[in-house]
LOFI-646556 format. One record per residue: x negated, y, z of N, C-alpha, C in turn; residue in three letters. Coordinates in steps of 0.2 Angstrom, whole numbers, plus 2048, in hexadecimal, padded with zeros to 3 digits. Layout:
# LOFI-646556
XYZXYZXYZala/...
# end
This chain:
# LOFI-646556
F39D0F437F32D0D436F32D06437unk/F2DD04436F2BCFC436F24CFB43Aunk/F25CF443CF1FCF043FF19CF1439unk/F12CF0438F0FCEE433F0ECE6434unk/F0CCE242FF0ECDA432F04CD9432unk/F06CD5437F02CD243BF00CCA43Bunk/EFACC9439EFACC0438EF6CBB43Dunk/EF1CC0442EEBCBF446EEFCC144Dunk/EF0CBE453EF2CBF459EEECC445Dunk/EEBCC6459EE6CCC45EEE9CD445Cunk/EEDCD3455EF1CD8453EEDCDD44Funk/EEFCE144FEECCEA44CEEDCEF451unk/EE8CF3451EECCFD452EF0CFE450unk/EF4D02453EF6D0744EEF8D0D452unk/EF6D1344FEF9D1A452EFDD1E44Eunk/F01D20454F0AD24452F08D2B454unk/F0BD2C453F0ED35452F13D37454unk/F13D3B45CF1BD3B45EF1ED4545Bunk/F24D4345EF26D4945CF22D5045Aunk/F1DD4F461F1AD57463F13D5745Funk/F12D5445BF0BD51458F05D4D45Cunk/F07D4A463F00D46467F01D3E462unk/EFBD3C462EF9D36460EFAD31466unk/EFCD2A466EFDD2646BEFAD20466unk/EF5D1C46AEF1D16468EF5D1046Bunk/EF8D0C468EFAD05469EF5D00466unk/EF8CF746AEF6CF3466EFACEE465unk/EFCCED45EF04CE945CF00CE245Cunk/F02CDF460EFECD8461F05CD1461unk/F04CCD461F07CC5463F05CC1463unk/F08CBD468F05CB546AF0BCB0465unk/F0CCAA464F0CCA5463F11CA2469unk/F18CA1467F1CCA046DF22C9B46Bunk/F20C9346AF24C8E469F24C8E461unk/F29C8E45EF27C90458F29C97454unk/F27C9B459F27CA1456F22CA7459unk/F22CAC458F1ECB145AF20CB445Funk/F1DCB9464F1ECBF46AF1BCC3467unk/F20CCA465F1ACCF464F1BCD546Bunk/F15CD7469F15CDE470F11CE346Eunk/F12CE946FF11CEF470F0DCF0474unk/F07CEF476F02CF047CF00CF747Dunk/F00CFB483EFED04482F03D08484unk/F09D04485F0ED09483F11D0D488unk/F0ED0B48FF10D0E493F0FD18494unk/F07D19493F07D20494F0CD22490unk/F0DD20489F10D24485F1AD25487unk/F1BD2048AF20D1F48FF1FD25495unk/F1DD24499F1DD2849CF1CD31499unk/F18D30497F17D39496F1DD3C490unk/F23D3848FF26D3A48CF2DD3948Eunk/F2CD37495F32D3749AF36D30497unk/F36D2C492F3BD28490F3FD23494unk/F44D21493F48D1C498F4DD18494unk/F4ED12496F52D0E493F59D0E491unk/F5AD0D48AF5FD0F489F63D11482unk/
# end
């Protein structure tokens, strides 16, 4: 799968669909970081947690 691209630092939505059919709401955003971009994943802890994941 892929990022969808993003040209605005405020980013977009977006919602996924995990294995078991629940919907999880993200915001795929970036700041402006030297000369290049930070992107982030904001939201993603519930979906972390309630899916037990760990690093790795």
């Amino acid at each position: 799968a892929y990022f969808p691209p993003i040209s605005q630092p405020e980013g977009r939505p977006l919602t996924i669909q995990d294995a078991k059919g629940k919907e999880w709401h993200f915001q795929f955003r970036f700041w402006p970081n030297n000369n290049s971009r930070m992107y982030v994943l904001e939201g993603v802890t519930p979906c972390i947690q309630s899916l037990q994941l760990q690093a790795g």
